[in-house]
C-alpha positions in Angstrom: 0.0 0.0 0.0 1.4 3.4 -0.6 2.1 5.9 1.9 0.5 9.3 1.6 4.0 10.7 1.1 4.3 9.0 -1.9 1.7 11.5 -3.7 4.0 14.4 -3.7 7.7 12.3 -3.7 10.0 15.7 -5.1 7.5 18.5 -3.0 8.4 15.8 0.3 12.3 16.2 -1.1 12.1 19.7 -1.7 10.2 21.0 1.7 12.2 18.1 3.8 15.4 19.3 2.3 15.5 22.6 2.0 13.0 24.1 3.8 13.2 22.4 6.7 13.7 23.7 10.3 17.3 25.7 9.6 16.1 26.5 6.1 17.7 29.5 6.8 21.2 28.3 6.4 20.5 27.7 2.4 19.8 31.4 1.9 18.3 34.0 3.5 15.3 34.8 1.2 12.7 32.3 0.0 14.2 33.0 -3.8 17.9 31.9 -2.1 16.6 28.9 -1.0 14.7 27.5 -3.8 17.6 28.9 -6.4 19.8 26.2 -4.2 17.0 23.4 -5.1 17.6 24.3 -8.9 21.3 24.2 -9.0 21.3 21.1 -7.3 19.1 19.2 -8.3 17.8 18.1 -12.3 16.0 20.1 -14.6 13.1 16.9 -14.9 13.2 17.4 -11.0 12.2 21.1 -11.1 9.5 20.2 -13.5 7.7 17.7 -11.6 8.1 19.6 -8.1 6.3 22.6 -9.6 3.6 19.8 -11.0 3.2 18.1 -7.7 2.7 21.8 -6.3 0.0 21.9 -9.0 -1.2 18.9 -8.0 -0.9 19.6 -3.6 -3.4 22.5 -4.3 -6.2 21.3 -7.2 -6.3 18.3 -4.6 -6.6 19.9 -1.4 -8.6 23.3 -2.6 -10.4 24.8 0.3 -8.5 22.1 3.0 -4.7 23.3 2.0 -3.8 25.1 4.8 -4.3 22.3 6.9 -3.0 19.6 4.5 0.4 21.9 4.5 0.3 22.2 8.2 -0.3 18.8 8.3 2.9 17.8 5.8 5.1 20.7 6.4 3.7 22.0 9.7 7.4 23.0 10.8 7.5 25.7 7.8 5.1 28.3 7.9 4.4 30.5 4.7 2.2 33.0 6.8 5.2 34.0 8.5 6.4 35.3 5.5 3.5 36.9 4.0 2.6 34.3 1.9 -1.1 32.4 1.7 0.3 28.6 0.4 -1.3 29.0 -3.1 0.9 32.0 -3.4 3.5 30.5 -1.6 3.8 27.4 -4.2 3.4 30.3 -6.9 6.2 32.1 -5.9 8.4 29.0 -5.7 7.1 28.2 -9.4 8.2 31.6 -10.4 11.7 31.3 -9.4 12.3 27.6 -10.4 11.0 28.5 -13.8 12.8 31.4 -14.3 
């Protein structure tokens, strides 16, 4: 049977990696931090995390606050101004740029 992390496998990767807990320490701005994801990481990678962020918010519509807070309850988007649709759309943004 398949765990519920395995719906969003590179959104797990990128949240768990590198915005985790001392996300701080891989840049100091939200567009540091995911511009560390794209150098590391493969350009098929960076497409399907921005698809499984698609995917987090078409499937969780009016419940995604609390499926985030619920997956990635350590990392809080509010905090930074951000609602998690824009959140995820900011990220998108960068990675794609």
């Amino acid at each position: 049977m398949a765990k519920e992390s395995d719906a969003y496998p590179e959104l797990d990767v990128f949240m768990e990696g590198w915005f985790h807990q001392d996300w701080g320490a891989s840049g100091e701005t939200v567009e540091d931090v995911a511009l560390d994801y794209k150098r590391v990481v493969r350009p098929m990678r960076v497409i399907q995390v921005c698809a499984e962020m698609d995917q987090f918010i078409a499937q969780n519509d009016a419940a995604v606050d609390s499926a985030f807070e619920q997956r990635w309850g350590w990392f809080r988007p509010a905090g930074l101004g951000y609602t998690i649709p824009e959140f995820f759309q900011e990220l998108k943004r960068i990675l794609r740029s």
